[in-house]
Every structure is written in structure tokens, then in C-alpha cells.
N, C-alpha and C positions, 0 to 999 in steps of 0.2 A: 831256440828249441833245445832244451838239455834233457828231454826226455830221450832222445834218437833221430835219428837221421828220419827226416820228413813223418815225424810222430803225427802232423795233423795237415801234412801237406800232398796231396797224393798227388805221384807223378802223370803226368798230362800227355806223355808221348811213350812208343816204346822204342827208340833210337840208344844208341850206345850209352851207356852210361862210366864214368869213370872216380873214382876218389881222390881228392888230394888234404894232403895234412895239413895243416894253416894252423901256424903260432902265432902270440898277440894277443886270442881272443878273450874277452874277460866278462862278458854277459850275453845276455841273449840281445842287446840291441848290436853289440858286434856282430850275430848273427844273423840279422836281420837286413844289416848294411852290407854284411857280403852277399848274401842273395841277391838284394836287390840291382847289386853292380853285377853278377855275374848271368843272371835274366839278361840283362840290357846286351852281352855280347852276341853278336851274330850266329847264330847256331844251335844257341842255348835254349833248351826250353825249357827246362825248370832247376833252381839247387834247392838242397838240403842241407843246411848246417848245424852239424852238433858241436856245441859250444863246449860241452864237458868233455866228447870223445876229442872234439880238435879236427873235426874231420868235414867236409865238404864233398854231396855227393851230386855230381852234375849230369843231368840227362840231357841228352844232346838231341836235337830235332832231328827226325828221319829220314836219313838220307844226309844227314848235315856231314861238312868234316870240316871240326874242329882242333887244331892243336893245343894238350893240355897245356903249353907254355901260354898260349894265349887267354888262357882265363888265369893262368896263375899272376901274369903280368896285371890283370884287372884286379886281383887279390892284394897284390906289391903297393898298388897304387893309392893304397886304402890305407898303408902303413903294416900289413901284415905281412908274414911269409909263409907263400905256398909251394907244395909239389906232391907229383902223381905220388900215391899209394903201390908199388907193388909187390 
């Protein structure tokens, strides 16, 4: 997605939401792949990644608590590097 953070993806839950920066990314299929790894974490209910900002926006299920080290370590895992926005 390099139009914006969730340009055609609308978010599913209203749970905390948090940003992390994420270097590495060089197309929209890098974005596509971080999503798809970062859904799969327990907690997660939806990302957003903007491939031109560098940015990754994660809504987190209601009531969930999740640690942002723990999606950034899913992010690591991909070969990129992420951390909180603040």
C-alpha cells in the first residue's frame, strides 16, 4: 500500500492501535508480507503498511495486550527492522 497506511484496508476492531518504523521495505509485496506475518500474531487484529512512509500501523484486538517488541520481533524475522513510533 504506498498510497497510506490502510488506504483500502479498513480497520476491523477499535483496540489500541500503535505505529512502528520498519526499514528494508522496497515494494508493496514487502508490504503485503509484513501484514500478513503481523495478523498471524496473537493479539493482532489488523496492520497497515505504508511501504513509501516505512511505517506499520497495528490494531490490536479489544481488550488484547500485546507487547510492540513482540510484533517487531515478527517484523525481524522477515529480514526487516522494526520499532515503536513515538
Amino acid at each position: 500500500m504506498t498510497a497510506g497506511l490502510a488506504a483500502n484496508r479498513a480497520p476491523e476492531a477499535s483496540g489500541a492501535q500503535i505505529v512502528l518504523s520498519v526499514t528494508g521495505m522496497h515494494c508493496a509485496s514487502c508490504g503485503l508480507l509484513i501484514d500478513d506475518v503481523v495478523e498471524d500474531v496473537p493479539g493482532v487484529a489488523r496492520s497497515a503498511t505504508d511501504v513509501t512512509a516505512g511505517r506499520t500501523l497495528v490494531t490490536f484486538a479489544e481488550g488484547a495486550v500485546v507487547e510492540p517488541g513482540v510484533v517487531a520481533e515478527a517484523i525481524a524475522e522477515l529480514g526487516y527492522t522494526a520499532h515503536p513510533v513515538v
